[in-house]
PLY file of the C-alpha trace (Angstrom):
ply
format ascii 1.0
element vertex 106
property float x
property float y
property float z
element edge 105
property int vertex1
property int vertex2
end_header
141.02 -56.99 62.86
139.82 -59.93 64.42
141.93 -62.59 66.05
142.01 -64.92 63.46
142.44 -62.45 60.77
145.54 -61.43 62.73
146.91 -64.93 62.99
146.01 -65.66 58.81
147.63 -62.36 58.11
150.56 -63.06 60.57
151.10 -66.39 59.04
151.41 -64.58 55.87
153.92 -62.13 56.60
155.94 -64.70 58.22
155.62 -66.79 54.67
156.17 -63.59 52.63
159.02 -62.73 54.33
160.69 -66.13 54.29
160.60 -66.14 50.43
161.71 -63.14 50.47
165.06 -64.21 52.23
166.16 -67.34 49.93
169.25 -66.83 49.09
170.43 -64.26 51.71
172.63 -64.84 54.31
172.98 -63.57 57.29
175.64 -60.78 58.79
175.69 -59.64 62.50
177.32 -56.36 62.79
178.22 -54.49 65.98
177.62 -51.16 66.17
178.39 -47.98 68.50
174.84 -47.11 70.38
175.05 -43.33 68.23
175.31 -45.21 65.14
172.27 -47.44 65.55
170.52 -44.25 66.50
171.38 -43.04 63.29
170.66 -46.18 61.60
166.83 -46.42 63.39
166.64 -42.78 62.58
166.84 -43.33 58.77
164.81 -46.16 58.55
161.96 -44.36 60.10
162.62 -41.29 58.25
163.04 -42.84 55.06
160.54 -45.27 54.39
162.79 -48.47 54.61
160.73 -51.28 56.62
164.39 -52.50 58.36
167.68 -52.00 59.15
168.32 -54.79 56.82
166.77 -52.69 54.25
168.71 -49.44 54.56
171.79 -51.48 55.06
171.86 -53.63 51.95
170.54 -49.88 49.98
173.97 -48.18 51.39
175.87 -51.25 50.02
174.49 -51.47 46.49
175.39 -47.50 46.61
178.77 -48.12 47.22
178.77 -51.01 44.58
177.49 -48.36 41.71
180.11 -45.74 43.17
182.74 -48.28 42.84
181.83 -49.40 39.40
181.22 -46.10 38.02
184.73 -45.07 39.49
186.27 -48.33 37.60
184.58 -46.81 34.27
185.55 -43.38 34.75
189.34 -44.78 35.21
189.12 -47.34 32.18
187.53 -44.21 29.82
190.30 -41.96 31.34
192.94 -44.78 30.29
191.47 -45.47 27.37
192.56 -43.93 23.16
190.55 -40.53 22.79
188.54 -40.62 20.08
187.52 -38.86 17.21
185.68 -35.25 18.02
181.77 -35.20 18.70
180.07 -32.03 16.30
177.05 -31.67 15.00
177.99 -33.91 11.75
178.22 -36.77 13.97
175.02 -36.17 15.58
173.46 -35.60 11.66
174.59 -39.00 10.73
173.85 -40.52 13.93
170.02 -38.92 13.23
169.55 -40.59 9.56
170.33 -43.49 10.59
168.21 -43.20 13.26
165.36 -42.14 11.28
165.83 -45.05 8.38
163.32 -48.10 8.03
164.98 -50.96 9.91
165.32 -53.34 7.32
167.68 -50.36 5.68
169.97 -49.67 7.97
173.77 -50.61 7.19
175.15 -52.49 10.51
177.85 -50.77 12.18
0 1
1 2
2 3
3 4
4 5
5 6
6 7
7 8
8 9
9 10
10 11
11 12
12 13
13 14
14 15
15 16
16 17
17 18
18 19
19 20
20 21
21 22
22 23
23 24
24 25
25 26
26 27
27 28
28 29
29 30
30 31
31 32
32 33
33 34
34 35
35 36
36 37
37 38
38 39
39 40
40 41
41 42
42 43
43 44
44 45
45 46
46 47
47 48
48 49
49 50
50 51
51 52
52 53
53 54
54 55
55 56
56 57
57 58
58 59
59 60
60 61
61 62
62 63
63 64
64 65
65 66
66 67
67 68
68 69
69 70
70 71
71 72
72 73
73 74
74 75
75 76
76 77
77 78
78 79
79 80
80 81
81 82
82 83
83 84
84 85
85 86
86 87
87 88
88 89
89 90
90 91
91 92
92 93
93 94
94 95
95 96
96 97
97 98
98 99
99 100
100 101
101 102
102 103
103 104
104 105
């Protein structure tokens, strides 16, 4: 690449990646020097162009875990219901399988 091809596509990262971050703030976190090993480690290792990246990944992971766990609770809480057997799955078929404009709403 050429010098000014570096600066145009420099410019352009620099544009790309400040879209990118509208609406995101900003978090400084400390960390022991064997942790941001680890961290640098996976971000190499698993394609993810920044700490940043991997960082906000673990944290939507724990979101989903933590939603799924609320789920699991509120189902466990929750009136059982009738028994699942093949009739249900018949019914659940024919409707299925019916023109739309035919099908009685639930």
């Amino acid at each position: 690449m050429r010098a000014r091809e570096k600066l145009e596509f420099s410019r352009f990262a620099k544009f790309c990646q400040a879209i990118y971050a509208r609406g995101m703030s900003t978090m400084n976190i400390s960390l022991p020097d064997s942790l941001k090993t680890f961290v640098d480690s996976q971000v190499s290792q698993r394609g993810y162009g920044t700490s940043s990246e991997y960082v906000r990944e673990l944290i939507r992971r724990d979101q989903d875990k933590q939603q799924l766990r609320s789920l699991l609770l509120a189902g466990a809480e929750s009136e059982p219901t009738p028994a699942v057997d093949a009739g249900y799955f018949e019914v659940l078929r024919k409707r299925v399988l019916q023109p739309a404009g035919k099908r009685k709403k639930a």
